[in-house]
N, C-alpha and C positions, 0 to 999 in steps of 0.2 A: 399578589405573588406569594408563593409558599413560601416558607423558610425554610424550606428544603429545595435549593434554586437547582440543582440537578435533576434535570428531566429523568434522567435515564442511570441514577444508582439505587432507585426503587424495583423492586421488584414486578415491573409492569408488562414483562415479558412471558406470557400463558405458553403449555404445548400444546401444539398442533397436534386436533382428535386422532386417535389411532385412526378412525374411518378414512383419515384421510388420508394413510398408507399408503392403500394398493401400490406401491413400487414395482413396478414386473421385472425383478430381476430372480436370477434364477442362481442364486446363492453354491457356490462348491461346499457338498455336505463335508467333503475331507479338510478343506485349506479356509481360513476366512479372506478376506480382500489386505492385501498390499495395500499402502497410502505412499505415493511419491508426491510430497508437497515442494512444491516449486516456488520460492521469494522472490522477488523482485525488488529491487532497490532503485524508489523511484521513477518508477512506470507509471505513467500515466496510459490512458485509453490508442495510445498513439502508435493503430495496429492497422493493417488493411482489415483484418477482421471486425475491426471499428469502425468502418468505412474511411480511412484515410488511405486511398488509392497509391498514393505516393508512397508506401511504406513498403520494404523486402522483408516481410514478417512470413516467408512459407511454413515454417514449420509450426509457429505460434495458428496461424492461421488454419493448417491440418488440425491441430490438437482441437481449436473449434468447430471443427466439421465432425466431429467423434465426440464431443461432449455438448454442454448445455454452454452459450456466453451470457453473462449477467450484463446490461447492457447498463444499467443504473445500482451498482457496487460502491457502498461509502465505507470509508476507513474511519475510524475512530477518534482520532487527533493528526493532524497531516507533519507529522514529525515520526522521525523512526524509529524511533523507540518504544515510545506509548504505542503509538499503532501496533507494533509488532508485539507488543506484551496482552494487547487486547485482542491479537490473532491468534496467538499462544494460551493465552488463561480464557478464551468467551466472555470476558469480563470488561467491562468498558474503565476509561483512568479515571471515573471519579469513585470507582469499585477498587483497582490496583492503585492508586495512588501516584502512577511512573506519570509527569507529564513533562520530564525533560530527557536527557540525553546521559545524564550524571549520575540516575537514581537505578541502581538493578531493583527489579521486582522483589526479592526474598530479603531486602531489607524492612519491604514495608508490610506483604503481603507472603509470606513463608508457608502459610498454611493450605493456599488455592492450588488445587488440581491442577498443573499446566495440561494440556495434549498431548502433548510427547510423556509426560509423567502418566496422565492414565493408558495412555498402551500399552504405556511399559509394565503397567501394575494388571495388565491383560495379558501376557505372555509375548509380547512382541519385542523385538526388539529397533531398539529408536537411537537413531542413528544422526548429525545432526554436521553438516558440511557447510563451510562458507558461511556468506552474514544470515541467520539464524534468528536469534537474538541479539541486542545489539552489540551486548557486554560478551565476550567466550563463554566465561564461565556460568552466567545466567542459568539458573534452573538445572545445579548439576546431578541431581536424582533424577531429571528425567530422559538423563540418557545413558543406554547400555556401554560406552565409551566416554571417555573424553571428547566433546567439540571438537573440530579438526576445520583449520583453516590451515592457507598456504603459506609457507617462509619464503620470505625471499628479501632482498633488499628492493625491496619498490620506491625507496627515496619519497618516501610519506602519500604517494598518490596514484602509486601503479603507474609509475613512467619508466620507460625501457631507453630513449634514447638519452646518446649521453650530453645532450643540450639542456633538455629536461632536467635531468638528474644534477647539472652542473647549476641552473637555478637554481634551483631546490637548495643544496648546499650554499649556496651565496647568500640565498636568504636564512637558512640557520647563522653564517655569522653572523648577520648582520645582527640577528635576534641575540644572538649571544653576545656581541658588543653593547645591544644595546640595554642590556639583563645586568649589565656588569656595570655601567654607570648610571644606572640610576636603581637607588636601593629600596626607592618604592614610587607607589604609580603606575597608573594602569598601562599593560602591553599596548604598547603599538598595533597596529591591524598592517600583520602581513600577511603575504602572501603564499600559496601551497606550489607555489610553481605554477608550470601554466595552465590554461583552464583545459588546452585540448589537447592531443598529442596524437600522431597516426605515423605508427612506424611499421618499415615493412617486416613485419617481423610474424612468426606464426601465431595461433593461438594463445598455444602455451604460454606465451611468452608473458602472458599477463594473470594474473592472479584468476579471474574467470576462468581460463582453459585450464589450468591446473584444478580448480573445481569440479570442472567439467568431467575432466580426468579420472578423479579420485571418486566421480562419483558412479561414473561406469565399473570402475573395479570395486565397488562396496555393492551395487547391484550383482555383480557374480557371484559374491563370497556372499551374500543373504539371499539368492535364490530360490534354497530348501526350504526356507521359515519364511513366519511370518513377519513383517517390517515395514516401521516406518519412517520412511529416508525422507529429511527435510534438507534442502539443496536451497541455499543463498545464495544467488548471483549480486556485484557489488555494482555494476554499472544496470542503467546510463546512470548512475550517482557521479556527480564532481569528481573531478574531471574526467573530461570526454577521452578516455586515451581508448584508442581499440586498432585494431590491426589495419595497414591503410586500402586491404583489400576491401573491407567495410565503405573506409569514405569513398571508395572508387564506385560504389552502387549508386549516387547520385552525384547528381550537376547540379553546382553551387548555385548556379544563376537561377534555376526554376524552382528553389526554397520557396514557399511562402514564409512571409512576414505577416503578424495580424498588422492590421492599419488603425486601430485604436490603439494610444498609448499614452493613455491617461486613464487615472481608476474612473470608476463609476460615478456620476456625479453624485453629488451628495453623501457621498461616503466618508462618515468617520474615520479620521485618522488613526483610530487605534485599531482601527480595524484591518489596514494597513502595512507594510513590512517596505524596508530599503533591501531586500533582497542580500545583505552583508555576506552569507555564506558566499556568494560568485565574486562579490567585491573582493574578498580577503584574497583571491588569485590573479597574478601579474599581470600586469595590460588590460586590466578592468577598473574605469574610474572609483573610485574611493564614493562617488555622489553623482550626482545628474543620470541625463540616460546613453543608454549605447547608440554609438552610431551603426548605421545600418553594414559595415561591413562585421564589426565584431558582429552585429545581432545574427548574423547569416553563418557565418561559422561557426557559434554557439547551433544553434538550430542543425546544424550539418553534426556537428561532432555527437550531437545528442541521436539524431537517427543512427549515426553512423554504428551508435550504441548498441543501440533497438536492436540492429541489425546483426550485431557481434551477438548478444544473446540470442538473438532465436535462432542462430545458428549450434550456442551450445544447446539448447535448447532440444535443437532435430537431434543430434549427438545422442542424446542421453532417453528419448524417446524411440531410437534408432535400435540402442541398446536392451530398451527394457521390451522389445519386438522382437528382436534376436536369439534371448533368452525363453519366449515366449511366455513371459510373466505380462503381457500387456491382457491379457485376458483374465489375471485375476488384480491386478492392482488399481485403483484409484487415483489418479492425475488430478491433482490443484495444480492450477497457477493463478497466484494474487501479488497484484502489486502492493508495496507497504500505503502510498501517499501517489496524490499525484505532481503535477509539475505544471510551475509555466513557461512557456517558452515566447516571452516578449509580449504575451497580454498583458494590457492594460500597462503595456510600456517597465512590467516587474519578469520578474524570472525569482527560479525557487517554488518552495510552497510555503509553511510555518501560518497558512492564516483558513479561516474559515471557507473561503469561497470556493467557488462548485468546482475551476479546475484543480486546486488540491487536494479536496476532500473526493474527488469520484476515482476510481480504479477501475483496473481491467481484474475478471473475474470469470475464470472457464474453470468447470468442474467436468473430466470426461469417467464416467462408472460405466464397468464391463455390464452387458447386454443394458443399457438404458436404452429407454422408449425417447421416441423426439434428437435423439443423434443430430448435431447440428442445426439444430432451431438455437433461439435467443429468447430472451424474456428481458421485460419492461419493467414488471415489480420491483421496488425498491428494496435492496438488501442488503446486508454490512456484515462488517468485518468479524463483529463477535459471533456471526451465526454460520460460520466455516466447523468450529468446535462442536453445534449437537449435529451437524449434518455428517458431518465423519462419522461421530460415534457411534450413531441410530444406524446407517450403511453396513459400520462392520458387526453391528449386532451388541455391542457396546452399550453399558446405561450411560445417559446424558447426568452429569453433572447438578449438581441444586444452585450449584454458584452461576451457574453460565444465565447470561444475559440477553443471549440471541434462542432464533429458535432454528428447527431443523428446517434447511430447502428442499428437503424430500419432495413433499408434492409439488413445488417447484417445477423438479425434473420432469415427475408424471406429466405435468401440463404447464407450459409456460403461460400458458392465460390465462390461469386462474387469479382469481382477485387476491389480495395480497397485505400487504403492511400498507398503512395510513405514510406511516414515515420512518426516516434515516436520522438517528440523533451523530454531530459529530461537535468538538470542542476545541477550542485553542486557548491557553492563558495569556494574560498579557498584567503582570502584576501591577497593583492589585486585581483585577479585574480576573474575571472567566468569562470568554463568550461561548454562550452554549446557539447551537446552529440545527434547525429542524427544514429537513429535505424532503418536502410533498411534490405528488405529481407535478406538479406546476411551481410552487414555492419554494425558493431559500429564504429562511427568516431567523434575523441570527439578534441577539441580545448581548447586550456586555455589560454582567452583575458586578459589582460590587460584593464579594462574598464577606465579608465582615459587618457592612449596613443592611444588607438584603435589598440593595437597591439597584434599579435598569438606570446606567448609567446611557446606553446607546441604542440605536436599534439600527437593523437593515431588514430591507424586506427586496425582494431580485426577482422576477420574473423569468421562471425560463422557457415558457411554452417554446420559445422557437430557437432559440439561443445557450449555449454555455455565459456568455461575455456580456451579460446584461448591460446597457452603459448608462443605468440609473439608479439610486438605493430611492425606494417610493415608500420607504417607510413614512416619511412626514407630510405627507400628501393627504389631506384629508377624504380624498376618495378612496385611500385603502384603510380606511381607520377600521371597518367592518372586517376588513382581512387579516390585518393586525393583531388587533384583537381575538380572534378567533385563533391562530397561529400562535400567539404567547399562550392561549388557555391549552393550548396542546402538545407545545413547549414544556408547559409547567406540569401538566397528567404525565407526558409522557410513554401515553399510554390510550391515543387517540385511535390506533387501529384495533382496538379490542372487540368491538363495534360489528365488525366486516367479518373477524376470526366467529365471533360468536354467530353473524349469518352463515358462515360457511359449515357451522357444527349442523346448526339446524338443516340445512340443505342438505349437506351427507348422513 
């Protein structure tokens, strides 16, 4: 093992040969491309466009029929922040440094290029609505405005009814009584009110529809120029609140539940999570697991989500049609992380495994070739940053750690990245985690000893939900092995890029 245990804050990421361009698009000599980037907070893959049949995703699901869908999309650290700093800067957290919730990036890293900062240093103007960044003020050069999120009294959770709202305050006393007699000592674990709420109430009424909102009227007033509008939706993030026309799109009874509800055997504890963010909200055990009526309502309130954004969603694509800017602007939508919804008997994300670290990922660019195809190539989060900038004619950055999906577009079959580096800390420890065709194989260093304190190795030819870690199997010692060494390059698909130079 190197003593250099990060795979992926070496410089092991080459650019894809000019040869491999050919892009057929047919660029406006007057205007360059628009970028309307779309966040998600906490989206996992959980799209009919994903093939989950059960889901009212139409308008997510149009936007795939007009772009490319990534169908294997990994995020960088399955927390929101790091993730969203290394969507923001192409730079993965052991490059920024961000790998909690607490850290803004321009404390540690002041000097990196954000995206929205190099537009802006391109004549455009960058414009930045809703959860963005995690922190408001994050990365304030790189935007022609102040950040602009919605006011309102949301009683800490985006809940409109006044049952909601009336917990919520019961639990602030409590917090406050209990702040007052004891003068030290760790907080108690309460509660944010309830986990789900569905009032009949309009859009607006919820922080999302006010986004929604303000994001249509900043598309009219940036029409003439160039721009680029990043739009943060905050659900399905904790709690599930959303309009109860949402939960009326399904029937409770015909939820699926997975039916594994125990982690993978053999799986390290550290590797692990007690899921604490759902716990800290009211009528959810403190420990053990959910009984299957919470599990179904949880699951309900989460589509119910889904479903409230991709309706802001058609809204604001509705708009950018109306205006007729849909023919020169560029459409991202990426989720930050992904989620569990009762695998492996956890919910949340904060750990290495496939359903938090995989995203949904549609890229739709005016005249692209393959409109509605998909691809299988492995590709992450930091490589959103050279793909924008090479599009709109932009130089890509020397910091950025991803590469362009340009040829991507051209041909979704073409051969591709070896692998998806993603990481999660667990102090002292780092697990760094490498996503091959077939393999997850995740490690947990010791960053002070330079030592592999743990290992997992997941099979996913047929499965997300592997129910085994086969790392200490001595019939994958050959696999193992072979997966730390490329773990530890970091730089295993160089290989494939350099056949493909040769070949074009």
């Amino acid at each position: 093992m190197s003593t250099d245990v990060c795979p992926t804050s070496r410089r092991q990421f080459l650019t894809v040969p000019a040869a491999l361009h050919s892009f057929l698009i047919s660029k406006p000599s007057a205007r360059r491309f628009n970028v309307l980037l779309i966040l998600v907070d906490d989206l996992r893959p959980q799209l009919r466009c994903y093939g989950h049949s059960q889901m009212k995703t139409p308008h997510i699901d149009q936007l795939a029929a007009e772009g490319l869908r990534f169908e294997r999309a990994y995020c960088q650290q399955a927390l929101c922040a790091p993730s969203r700093v290394s969507l923001l800067t192409g730079a993965r957290p052991d490059t920024t440094r961000v790998y909690d919730l607490q850290t803004p990036l321009q404390t540690l890293r002041p000097g990196l290029v954000s995206l929205p900062l190099h537009f802006r240093k391109h004549g455009y103007e960058t414009v930045s609505l809703g959860k963005v960044y995690h922190h408001l003020r994050e990365d304030p050069l790189a935007w022609s405005e102040p950040p602009w999120r919605p006011k309102g009294n949301w009683a800490g959770g985006g809940y409109v009814l006044p049952s909601s709202i009336g917990l919520v305050r019961k639990r602030d006393a409590a917090l406050a009584a209990w702040q007052k007699a004891h003068s030290r000592g760790q907080l108690p674990q309460t509660g944010f009110g309830p986990p789900w709420e569905a009032a009949p109430a309009p859009d607006h009424a919820y922080p999302d529809g006010q986004i929604c909102e303000r994001a249509i009227a900043e598309l009219r007033r940036l029409r003439h120029r160039p721009f680029f509008l990043a739009v943060g939706f905050h659900k399905p993030h904790l709690p599930f609140t959303a309009p109860k026309k949402y939960w009326d799109l399904y029937q409770p009874e015909e939820l699926p539940l997975p039916e594994r509800r125990r982690w993978p055997d053999n799986t390290p504890e550290i590797a692990t999570t007690n899921w604490s963010e759902l716990r800290a909200y009211a009528g959810i055990p403190k420990r053990g697991p959910l009984d299957d009526r919470i599990a179904r309502r949880l699951v309900h309130g989460y589509y119910a989500c889904v479903s409230f954004i991709d309706a802001q969603i058609g809204k604001l694509l509705a708009e950018l049609d109306r205006l007729g800017l849909r023919r020169n602007t560029i459409v991202v939508l990426w989720g930050d992380n992904g989620w569990k919804l009762g695998e492996y008997g956890a919910w949340c994300k904060h750990t290495n495994f496939e359903l938090d670290t995989r995203i949904p990922l549609i890229i739709s660019i005016p005249g692209q070739k393959n409109a509605g195809k998909s691809t299988k190539a492995l590709v992450e989060s930091v490589d959103i940053y050279p793909t924008l900038a090479e599009v709109c004619g932009l130089p890509i950055p020397a910091h950025c750690e991803g590469i362009s999906l340009l040829p991507l577009v051209e041909d979704p079959e073409r051969r591709w990245k070896q692998a998806a580096f993603s990481q999660y800390p667990r102090s002292p420890l780092m697990g760094y985690s490498v996503r091959t065709e077939r393999w997850r194989y995740t490690e947990w260093i010791d960053t002070t000893r330079q030592e592999v304190k743990a290992r997992e190795l997941y099979d996913h030819s047929s499965t997300d939900t592997p129910s085994a870690n086969l790392a200490g199997l001595p019939t994958y010692r050959e696999t193992v092995n072979r997966l730390s060494a490329l773990l530890d390059r970091g730089r295993g698909w160089r290989k494939v890029q350099s056949e493909l130079a040769r070949r074009y």
